[in-house]
N, C-alpha and C positions, 0 to 999 in steps of 0.2 A: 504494500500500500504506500502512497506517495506521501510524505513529507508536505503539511501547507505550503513551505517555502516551495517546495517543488512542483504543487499543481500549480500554484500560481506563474511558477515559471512557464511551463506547459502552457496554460491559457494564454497566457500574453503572446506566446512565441509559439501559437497554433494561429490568433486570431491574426499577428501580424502589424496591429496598428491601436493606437490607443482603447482602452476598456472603460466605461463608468464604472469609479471602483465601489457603485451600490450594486451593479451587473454584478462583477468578480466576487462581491460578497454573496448576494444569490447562490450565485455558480458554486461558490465552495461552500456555502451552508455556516457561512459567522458571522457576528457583526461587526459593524464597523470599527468597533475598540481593536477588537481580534483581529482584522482584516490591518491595520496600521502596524503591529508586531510581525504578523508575516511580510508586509512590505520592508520592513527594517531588515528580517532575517533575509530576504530575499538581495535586496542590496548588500548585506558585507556577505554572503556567498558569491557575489556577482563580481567582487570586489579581484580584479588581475583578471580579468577572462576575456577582455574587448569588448563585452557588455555590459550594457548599465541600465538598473529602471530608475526611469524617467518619470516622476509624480509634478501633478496640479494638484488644487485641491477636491478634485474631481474625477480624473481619469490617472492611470499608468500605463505605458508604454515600454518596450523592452526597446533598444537603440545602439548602434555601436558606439563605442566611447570616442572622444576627440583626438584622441592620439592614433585613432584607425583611421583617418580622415584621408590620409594618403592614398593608402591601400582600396578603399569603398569606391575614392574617387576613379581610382584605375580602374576598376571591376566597372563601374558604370559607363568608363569612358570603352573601355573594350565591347561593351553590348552595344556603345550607339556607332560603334562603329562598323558592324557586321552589319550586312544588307538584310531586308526584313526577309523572314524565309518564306514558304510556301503558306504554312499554317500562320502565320501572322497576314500575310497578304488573303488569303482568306478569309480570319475573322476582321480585318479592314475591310474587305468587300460587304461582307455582312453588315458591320456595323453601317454601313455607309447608303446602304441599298433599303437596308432595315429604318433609318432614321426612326435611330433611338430604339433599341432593343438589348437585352436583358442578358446576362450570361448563361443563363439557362436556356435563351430561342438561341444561343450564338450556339450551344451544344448540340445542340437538337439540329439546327440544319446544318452542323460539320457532323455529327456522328460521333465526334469526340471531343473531352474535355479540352477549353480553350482558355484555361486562367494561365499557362504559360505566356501567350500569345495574348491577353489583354494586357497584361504587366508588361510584357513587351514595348505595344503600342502605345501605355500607360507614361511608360518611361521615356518614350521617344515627343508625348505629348500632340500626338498625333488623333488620343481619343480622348475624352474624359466623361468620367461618371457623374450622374447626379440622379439625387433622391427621385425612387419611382413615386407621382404623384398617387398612384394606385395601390400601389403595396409601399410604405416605409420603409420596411424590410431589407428591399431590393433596390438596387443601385441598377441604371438607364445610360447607357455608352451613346453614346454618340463623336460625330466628328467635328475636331477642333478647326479655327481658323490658318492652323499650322499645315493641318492634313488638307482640306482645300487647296492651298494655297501649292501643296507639294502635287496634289494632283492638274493640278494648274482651270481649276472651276471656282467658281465664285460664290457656288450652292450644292448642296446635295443634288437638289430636283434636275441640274446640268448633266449628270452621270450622264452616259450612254444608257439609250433602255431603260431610265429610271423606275417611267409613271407603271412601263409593261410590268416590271421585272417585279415593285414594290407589291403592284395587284397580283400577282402571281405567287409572292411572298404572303402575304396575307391572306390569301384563300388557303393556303396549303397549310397555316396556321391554326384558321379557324376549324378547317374540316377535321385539323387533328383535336382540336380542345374539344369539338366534338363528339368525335369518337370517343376520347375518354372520359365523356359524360354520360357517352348513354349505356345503357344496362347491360348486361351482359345476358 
């Protein structure tokens, strides 16, 4: 069984990006008294590792330390420098055809998990997320004025094929929700 210092580790460094540390306390079953001791123990464990959590009086976040800053910056500069591959230029085409669709339709018309390939285009700044008005939940990709400007159009609806391809995209949507509506 894990150690609180250590699911906490775990949560922060499965979700990837800040936590409401009243979520983290949920998630691990204490209160917030409780939950402030495990952030302490979690910090001087963290302490020499290139990691470091990060507190507001709100959220935590796990983060490389300042002294990694070198190193991070290489690794980030090495990925923007690789041509996008096939599975990124695919969920680019999706997102872009799609305007504004979900990482769950981006799965569903590639066939395969595509959070590689959004962090990709994430990083390149090519797409960016925002809150699904529909579901809170879920984060809505869409295309940046950086990605426009690389595909040399001035709007989505410019694509080649757009209006065919986007109706053709949303029938094939609908018919599939559906299907897995109706009864079996």
């Amino acid at each position: 069984m894990l150690t609180p210092p250590a699911a906490l580790h775990a949560l922060l460094f499965a979700s990837g990006e800040s936590l409401q540390k009243k979520r983290i306390a949920a998630l691990l079953g204490m209160k917030d008294a409780e939950l402030a001791a495990v952030l302490c123990a979690l910090t001087r464990a963290l302490e020499g590792s290139g990691v470091a959590l990060i507190e507001t009086d709100t959220e935590a976040e796990l983060r490389s330390v300042p002294e990694a800053a070198d190193l991070v910056k290489k690794l980030r500069e090495s990925e923007l420098a690789r041509d996008l591959g096939k599975a990124s230029l695919e969920t680019l085409a999706v997102v872009a055809y799609r305007a504004g669709t979900t990482r769950g339709e981006i799965d569903w018309v590639r066939g395969v998990n595509s959070s590689a390939s959004l962090r990709t285009l994430l990083l390149r700044g090519l797409v960016e997320g925002r809150e699904d008005p529909r579901d809170k939940r879920r984060t809505r990709y869409g295309l940046t004025t950086e990605a426009l400007a690389h595909l040399g159009i001035a709007r989505a609806e410019d694509l080649p094929r757009a209006k065919e391809l986007r109706a053709g995209a949303d029938a094939a949507v609908k018919e599939e929700e559906m299907a897995a509506q109706a009864p079996e």
